[in-house]
N, C-alpha and C positions, 0 to 999 in steps of 0.2 A: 293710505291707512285712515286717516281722516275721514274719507268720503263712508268708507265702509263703517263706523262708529255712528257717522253721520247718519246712517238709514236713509230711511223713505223719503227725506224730505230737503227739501231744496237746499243747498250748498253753498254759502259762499265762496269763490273761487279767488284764488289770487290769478289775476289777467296775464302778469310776466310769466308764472311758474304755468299756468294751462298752454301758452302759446309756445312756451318752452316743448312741451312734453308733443303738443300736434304738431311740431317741427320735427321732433324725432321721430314719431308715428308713422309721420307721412315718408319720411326717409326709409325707415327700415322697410315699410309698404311699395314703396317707389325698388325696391331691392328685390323683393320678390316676383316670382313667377307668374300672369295674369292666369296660370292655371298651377296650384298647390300639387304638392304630390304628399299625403299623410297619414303615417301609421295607423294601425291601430294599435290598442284602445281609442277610442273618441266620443265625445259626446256631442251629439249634433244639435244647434237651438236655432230655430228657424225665427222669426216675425219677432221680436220686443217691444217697439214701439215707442217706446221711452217709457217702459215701464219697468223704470229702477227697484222696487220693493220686490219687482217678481224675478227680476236678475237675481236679487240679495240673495232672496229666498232658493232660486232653481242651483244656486254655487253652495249654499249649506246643505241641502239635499245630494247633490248628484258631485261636490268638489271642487272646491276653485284650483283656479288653470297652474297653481306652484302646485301640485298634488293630481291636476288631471287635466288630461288634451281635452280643448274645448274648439268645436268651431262654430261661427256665427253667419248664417247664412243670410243678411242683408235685412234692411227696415228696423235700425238702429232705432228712428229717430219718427217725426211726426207722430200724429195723431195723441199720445202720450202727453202729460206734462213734462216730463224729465229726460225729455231728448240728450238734453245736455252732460247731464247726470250719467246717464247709463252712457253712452259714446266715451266720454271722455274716462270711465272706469275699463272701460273694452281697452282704449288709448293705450292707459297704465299699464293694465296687465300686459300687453303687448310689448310694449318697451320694458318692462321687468323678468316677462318670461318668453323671448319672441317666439321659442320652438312648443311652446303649449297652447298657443290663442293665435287660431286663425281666423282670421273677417272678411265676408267676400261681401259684396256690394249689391246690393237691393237697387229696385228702382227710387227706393226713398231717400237714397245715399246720391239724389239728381238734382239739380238747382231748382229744376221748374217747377218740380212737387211740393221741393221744401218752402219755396214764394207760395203753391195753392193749398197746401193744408200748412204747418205750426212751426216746423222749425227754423226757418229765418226769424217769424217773431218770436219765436221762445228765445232763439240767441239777443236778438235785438232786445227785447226786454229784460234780461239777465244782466247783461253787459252795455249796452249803447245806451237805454234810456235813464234807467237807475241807478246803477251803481256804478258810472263812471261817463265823464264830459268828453264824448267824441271828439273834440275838436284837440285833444291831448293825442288822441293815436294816429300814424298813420294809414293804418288798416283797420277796418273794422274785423272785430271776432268771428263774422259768418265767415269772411275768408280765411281762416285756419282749418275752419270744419271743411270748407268745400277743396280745399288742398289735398287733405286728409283722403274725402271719401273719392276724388280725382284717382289717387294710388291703391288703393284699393285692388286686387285681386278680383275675379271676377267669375272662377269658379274651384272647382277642387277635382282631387281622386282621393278617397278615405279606402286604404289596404289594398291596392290597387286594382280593384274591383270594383268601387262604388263612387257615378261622378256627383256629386253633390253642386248643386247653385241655388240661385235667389228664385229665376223664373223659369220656363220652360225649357225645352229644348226645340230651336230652330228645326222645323221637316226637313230644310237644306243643309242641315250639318250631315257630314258621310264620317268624318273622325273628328278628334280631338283638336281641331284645329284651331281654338282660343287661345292656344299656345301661342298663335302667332299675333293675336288681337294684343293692341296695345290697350291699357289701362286707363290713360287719359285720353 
């Protein structure tokens, strides 16, 4: 509730209660299916970016996920300031309502992109440089996020007619066979 009062703009986080919540996250994620199977109603949101004011804004418009199925179809994070911000509110709602917010996994939700565009330093900067002495944790914060988007889901069915993901579809797919694709 906080974050959401908070709006647009940067957040201070409590580090025990965030790592808390991406623990639970990445379990209930770690629980699901690498391939969803989900009703309709749904609202589908492709690319974010970390653009927290336009999440706020697209959940006043179209319903946040206690009142409407939402699913998020990968690229949380980079490019955006507020990687952090908008991920870890997907996080919440997920753990408060797991059967209305689904998240599948982008290529941004990958270590290697997060190191060449923002979100390793937006976390590094959030947490490791400023507002708290590394040498106090044993993990740093990037690895809760990468745990996290690790479990992650990695495509959908919406009413069981429409498959919903982040990137294309392989030429060499013949069925549905990401059923059997592990997550991590």
């Amino acid at each position: 509730m906080k974050m959401i009062e908070n709006g647009p703009r940067e957040f201070a986080f409590d580090r025990t209660q965030l790592q808390r919540v991406l623990r639970m996250a990445a379990k209930i994620f770690l629980e699901e299916s690498t391939l969803l199977e989900i009703p309709l109603p749904t609202m589908i949101y492709g690319d974010t970016h970390g653009q927290y004011s336009d999440l706020l804004r697209w959940f006043n418009l179209n319903g946040w996920p206690h009142e409407t199925r939402c699913v998020f179809l990968g690229d949380f994070v980079d490019r955006g300031s507020h990687g952090v911000e908008l991920f870890t509110l997907l996080t919440c709602l997920k753990v408060c309502f797991p059967d209305n917010i689904f998240v599948i996994r982008g290529n941004h939700e990958e270590e290697s992109l997060n190191q060449l565009y923002s979100f390793a330093s937006e976390v590094h900067t959030k947490f490791e440089s400023k507002m708290h002495n590394t040498k106090l944790y044993k993990e740093p914060m990037y690895d809760y996020f990468k745990n996290v988007f690790m479990n992650l889901p990695l495509a959908c069915v919406i009413g069981g007619d429409i498959l919903a993901m982040h990137g294309g579809i392989s030429p060499k797919l013949r069925s549905l066979q990401v059923r059997k694709v592990s997550s991590t």
